[in-house]
ROZAMAR-362600 format. One record per residue (C-alpha): residue in three letters; x, z, y. Coordinates in Angstrom, 1 decimal. Last residue first. Example, Ala and Ser with C-alpha at 12.3 -4.5 7.8 and 13.67 -1.06 7.14 Angstrom:
ROZAMAR-362600
   rest       c1       c3       c2
    SER     13.7      7.1     -1.1
    ALA     12.3      7.8     -4.5
***
This chain:
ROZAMAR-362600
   rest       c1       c3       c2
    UNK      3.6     12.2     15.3
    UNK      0.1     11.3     14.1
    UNK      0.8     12.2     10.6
    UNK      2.3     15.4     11.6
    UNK     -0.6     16.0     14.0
    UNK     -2.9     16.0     11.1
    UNK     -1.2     18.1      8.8
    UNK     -1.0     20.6     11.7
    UNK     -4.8     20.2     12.2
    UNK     -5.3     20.7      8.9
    UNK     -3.6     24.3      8.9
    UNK     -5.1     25.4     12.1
    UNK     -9.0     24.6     10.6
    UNK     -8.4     26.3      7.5
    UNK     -7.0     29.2      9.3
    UNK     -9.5     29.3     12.3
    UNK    -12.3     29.1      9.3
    UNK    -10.8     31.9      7.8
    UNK    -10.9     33.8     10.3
    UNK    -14.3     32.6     11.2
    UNK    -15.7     33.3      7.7
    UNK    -15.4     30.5      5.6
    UNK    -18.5     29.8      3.3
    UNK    -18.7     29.5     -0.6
    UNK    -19.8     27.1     -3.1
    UNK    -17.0     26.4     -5.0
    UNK    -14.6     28.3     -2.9
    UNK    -14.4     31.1     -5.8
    UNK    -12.8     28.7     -8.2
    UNK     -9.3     28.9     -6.7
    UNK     -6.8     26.0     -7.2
    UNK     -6.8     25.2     -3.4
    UNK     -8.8     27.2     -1.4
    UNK     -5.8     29.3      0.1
    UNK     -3.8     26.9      0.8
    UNK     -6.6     24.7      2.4
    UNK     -6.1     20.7      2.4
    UNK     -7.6     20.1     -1.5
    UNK     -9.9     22.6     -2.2
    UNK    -10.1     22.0     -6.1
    UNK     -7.1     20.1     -6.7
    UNK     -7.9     16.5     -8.1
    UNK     -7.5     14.2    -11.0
    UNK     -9.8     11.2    -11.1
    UNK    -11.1     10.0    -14.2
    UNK    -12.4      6.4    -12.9
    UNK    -15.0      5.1    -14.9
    UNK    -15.9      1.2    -15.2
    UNK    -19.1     -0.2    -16.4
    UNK    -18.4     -3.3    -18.8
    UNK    -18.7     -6.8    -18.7
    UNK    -15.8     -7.6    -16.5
    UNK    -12.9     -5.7    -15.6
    UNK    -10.8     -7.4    -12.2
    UNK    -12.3     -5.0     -9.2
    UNK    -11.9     -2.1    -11.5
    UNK     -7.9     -2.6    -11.8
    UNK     -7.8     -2.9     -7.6
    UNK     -9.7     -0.1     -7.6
    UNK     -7.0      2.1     -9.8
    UNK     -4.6      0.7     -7.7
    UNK     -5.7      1.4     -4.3
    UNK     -6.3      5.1     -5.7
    UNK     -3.0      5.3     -7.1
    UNK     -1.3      4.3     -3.6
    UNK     -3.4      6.7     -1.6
    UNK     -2.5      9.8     -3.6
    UNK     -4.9     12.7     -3.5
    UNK     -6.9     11.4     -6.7
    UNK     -3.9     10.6     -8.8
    UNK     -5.8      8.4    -10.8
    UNK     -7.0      7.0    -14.2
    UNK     -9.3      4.1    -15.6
    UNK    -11.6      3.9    -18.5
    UNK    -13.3      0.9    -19.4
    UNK    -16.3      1.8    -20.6
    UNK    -18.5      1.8    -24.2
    UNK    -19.4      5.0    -24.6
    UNK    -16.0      5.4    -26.7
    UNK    -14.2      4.6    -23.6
    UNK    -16.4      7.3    -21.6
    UNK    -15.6     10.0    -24.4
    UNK    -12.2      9.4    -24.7
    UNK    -11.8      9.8    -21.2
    UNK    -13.2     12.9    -20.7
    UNK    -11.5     14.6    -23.9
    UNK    -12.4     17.1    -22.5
    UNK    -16.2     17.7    -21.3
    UNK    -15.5     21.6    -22.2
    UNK    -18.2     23.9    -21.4
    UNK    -17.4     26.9    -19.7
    UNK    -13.8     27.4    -20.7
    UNK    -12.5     23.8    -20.2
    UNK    -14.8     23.5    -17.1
    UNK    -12.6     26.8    -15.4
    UNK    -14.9     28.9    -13.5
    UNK    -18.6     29.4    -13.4
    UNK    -19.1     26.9     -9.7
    UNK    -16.8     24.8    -11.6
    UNK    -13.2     24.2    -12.2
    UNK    -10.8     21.9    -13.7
    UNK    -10.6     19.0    -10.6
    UNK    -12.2     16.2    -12.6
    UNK    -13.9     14.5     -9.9
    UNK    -15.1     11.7    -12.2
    UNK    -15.2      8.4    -10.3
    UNK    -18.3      6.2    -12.0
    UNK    -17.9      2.4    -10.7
    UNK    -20.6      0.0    -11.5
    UNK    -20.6     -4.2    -10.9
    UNK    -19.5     -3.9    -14.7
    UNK    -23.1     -3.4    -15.8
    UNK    -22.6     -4.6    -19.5
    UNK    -26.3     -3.5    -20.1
    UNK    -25.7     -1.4    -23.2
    UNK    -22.6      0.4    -21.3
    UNK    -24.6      1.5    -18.6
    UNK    -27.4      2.7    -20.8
    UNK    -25.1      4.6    -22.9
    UNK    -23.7      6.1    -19.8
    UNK    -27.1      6.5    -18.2
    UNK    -27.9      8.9    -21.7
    UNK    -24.5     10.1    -21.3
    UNK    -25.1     11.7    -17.7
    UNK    -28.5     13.2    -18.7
    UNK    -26.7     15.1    -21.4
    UNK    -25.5     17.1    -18.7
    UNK    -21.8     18.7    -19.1
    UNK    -20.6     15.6    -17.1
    UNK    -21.4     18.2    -14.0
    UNK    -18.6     19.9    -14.6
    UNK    -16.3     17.2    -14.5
    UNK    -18.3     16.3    -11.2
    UNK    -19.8     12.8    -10.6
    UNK    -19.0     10.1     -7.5
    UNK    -20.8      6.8     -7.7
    UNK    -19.8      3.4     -6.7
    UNK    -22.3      0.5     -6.9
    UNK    -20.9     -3.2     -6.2
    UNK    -23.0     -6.2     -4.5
    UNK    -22.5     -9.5     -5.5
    UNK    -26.5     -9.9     -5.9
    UNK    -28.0    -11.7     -8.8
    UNK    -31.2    -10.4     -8.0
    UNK    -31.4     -8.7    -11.8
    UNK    -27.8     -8.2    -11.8
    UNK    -28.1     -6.0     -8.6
    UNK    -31.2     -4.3     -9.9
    UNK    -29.1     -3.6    -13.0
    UNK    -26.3     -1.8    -10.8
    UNK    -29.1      0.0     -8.7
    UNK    -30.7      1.3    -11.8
    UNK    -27.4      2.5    -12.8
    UNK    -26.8      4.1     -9.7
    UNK    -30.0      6.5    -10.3
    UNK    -29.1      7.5    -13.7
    UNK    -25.6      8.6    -12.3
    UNK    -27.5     10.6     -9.3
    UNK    -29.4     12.5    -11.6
    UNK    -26.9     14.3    -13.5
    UNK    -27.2     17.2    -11.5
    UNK    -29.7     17.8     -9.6
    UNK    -28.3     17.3     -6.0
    UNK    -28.9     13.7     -5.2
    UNK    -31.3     11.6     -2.7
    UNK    -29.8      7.9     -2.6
    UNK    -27.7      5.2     -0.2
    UNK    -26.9      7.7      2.3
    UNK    -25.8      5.8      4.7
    UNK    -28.0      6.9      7.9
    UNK    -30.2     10.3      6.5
    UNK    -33.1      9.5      5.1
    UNK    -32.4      8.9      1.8
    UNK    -30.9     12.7      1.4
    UNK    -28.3     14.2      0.5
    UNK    -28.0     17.7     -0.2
    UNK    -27.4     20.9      2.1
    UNK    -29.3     19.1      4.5
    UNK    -28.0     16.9      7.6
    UNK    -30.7     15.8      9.8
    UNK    -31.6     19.3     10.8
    UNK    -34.7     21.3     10.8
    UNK    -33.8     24.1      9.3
    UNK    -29.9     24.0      9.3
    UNK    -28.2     23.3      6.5
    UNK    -25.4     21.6      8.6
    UNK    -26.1     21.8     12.7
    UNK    -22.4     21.6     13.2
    UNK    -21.7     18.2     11.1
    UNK    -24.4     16.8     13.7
    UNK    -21.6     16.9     16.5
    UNK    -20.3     13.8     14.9
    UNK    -22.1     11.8     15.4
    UNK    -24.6      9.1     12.9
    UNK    -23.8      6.4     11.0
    UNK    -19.8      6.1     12.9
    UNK    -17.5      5.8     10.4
    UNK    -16.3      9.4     11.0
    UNK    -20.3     10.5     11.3
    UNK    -20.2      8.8      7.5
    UNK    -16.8     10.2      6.6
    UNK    -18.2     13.8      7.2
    UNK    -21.5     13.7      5.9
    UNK    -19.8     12.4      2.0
    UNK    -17.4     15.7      2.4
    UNK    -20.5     17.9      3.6
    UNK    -22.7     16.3      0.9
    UNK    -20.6     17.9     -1.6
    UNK    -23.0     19.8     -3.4
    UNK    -25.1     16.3     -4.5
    UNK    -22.3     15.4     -7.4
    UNK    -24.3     12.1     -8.1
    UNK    -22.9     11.3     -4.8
    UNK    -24.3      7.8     -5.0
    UNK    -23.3      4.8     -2.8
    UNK    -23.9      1.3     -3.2
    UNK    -22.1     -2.0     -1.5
    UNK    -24.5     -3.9      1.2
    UNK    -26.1     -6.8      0.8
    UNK    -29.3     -5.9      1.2
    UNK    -28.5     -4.4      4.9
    UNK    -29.6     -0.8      5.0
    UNK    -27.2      0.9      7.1
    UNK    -26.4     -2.2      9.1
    UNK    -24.7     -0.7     12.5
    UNK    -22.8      1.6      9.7
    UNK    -21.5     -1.1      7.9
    UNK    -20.9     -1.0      4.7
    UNK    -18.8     -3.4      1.8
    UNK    -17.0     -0.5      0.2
    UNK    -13.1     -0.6      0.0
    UNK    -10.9      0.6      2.3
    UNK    -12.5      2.8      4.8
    UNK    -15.5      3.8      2.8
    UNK    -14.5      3.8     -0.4
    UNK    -10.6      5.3      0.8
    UNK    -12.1      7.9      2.7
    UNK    -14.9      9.2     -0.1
    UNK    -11.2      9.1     -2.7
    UNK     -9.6     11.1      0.1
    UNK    -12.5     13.5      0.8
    UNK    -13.2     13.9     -3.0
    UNK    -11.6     17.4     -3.2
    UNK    -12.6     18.6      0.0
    UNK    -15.9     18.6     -0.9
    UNK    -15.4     20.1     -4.6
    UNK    -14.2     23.0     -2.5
    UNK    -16.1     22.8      0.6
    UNK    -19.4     24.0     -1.0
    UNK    -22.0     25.2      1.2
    UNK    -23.1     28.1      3.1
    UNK    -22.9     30.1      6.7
    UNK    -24.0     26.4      7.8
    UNK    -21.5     26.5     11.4
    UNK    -18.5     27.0      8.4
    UNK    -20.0     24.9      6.2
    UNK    -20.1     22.3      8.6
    UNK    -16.4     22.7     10.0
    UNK    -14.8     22.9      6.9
    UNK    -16.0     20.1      5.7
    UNK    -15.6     18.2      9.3
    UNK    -11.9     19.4      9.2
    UNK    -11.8     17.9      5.4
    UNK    -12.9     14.7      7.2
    UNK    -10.5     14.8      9.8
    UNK     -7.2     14.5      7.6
    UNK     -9.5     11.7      5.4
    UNK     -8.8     10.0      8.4
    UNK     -5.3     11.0      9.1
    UNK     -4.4      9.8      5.2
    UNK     -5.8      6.7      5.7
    UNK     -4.3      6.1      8.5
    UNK     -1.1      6.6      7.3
    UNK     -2.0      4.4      4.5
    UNK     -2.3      1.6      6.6
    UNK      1.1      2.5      8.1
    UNK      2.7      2.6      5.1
    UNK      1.2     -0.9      3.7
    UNK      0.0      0.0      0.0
***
């Protein structure tokens, strides 16, 4: 990848774990771990990638989003205001009553492509868009995000099985498979290992990544872009907070707040790792 397009890259998705942090923080609730562990692969779709445009949200043409993994909204809420859907000032009014910007997505909101938060759901949904797209004969691609955790529901095999029956290769699954969930470690709660096994043997072609490096996510898309006839699945491996010493690695931050010293922490630290990209 060209260093100073991945320097940009990297400052974007920079500012969307500051958005994370800063809606969950204005919220009182939320999940900014699994949020800020997708905010590079969420940058690269939408920066890199996804055939959107936010003055078009719901031009027929368009490339498909699902975060089947619906808790993260504030990671998929942050690159939309960043690309421009809605501003960013609504990142502050998170979860509350009234707001645009629930504590899961929803259809209503500019760019998001489908309601989620049940997991499992979001999957099924994306499949139907992948067949609607063969159906229409429509170039468009459909890209959903899933949790390792959340691969414990059956739900997610029955659309994999579908997926896979259909030959829907204009569908990319990315499983977040950062090790823990809201429990604790997936391996000790219900282990989905081996994960790639079991989407090969379901009939995809399974793909790998480095899901905080810029140069293996490019190349794991470039590798979907050329399969044909089958779904593709991206096992991405991530860290779990991603951005914040002391949410990295620790199941705790699943699905809880910053106070505001931890919030000026969080906040300080990104916005040293941005600066030293900018400098």
């Amino acid at each position: 990848m060209d260093a100073k397009i991945k320097k940009e890259l990297q400052k974007t998705a920079c500012k969307v774990r500051m958005g994370v942090i800063e809606g969950t923080y204005n919220a009182k609730s939320g999940h900014p771990g699994g949020s800020l562990s997708i905010s590079d692969t969420l940058t690269y779709l939408y920066y890199s990638k996804m055939n959107v445009d936010a003055k078009a949200p719901d031009d027929a043409d368009r490339d498909r989003f699902v975060l089947s993994k619906g808790h993260t909204a504030p990671a998929l809420y942050a690159v939309l205001a960043q690309k421009g859907y809605f501003p960013e000032e609504e990142i502050k009014s998170l979860r509350h009553i009234g707001a645009m910007l629930q504590g899961h997505p929803c259809i209503h909101t500019p760019g998001v492509d489908m309601s989620s938060g049940s997991l499992g759901q979001g999957i099924s949904a994306a499949c139907g868009m992948a067949l609607a797209g063969k159906l229409d004969k429509k170039s468009y691609k459909v890209y959903t995000i899933l949790g390792d955790g959340e691969i414990e529901e059956g739900q997610v095999w029955e659309a994999a099985m579908f997926a896979a029956h259909y030959k829907l290769d204009n569908l990319v699954a990315i499983v977040d498979n950062n090790g823990l969930q809201i429990d604790g470690p997936v391996t000790e709660v219900c282990s989905p290992e081996p994960i790639t096994d079991k989407f090969a043997a379901f009939g995809w072609h399974v793909i790998t990544m480095d899901a905080h490096d810029f140069d293996s996510i490019e190349a794991a898309f470039a590798e979907a872009d050329k399969v044909k006839g089958q779904p593709v699945a991206i096992i991405q491996k991530s860290v779990k907070g991603k951005g914040v010493s002391f949410m990295e690695n620790q199941v705790g931050w699943h699905g809880t707040a910053p106070n505001k010293e931890q919030y000026e922490q969080a906040m300080a630290e990104l916005s040293a790792q941005l600066k030293g990209l900018e400098d």
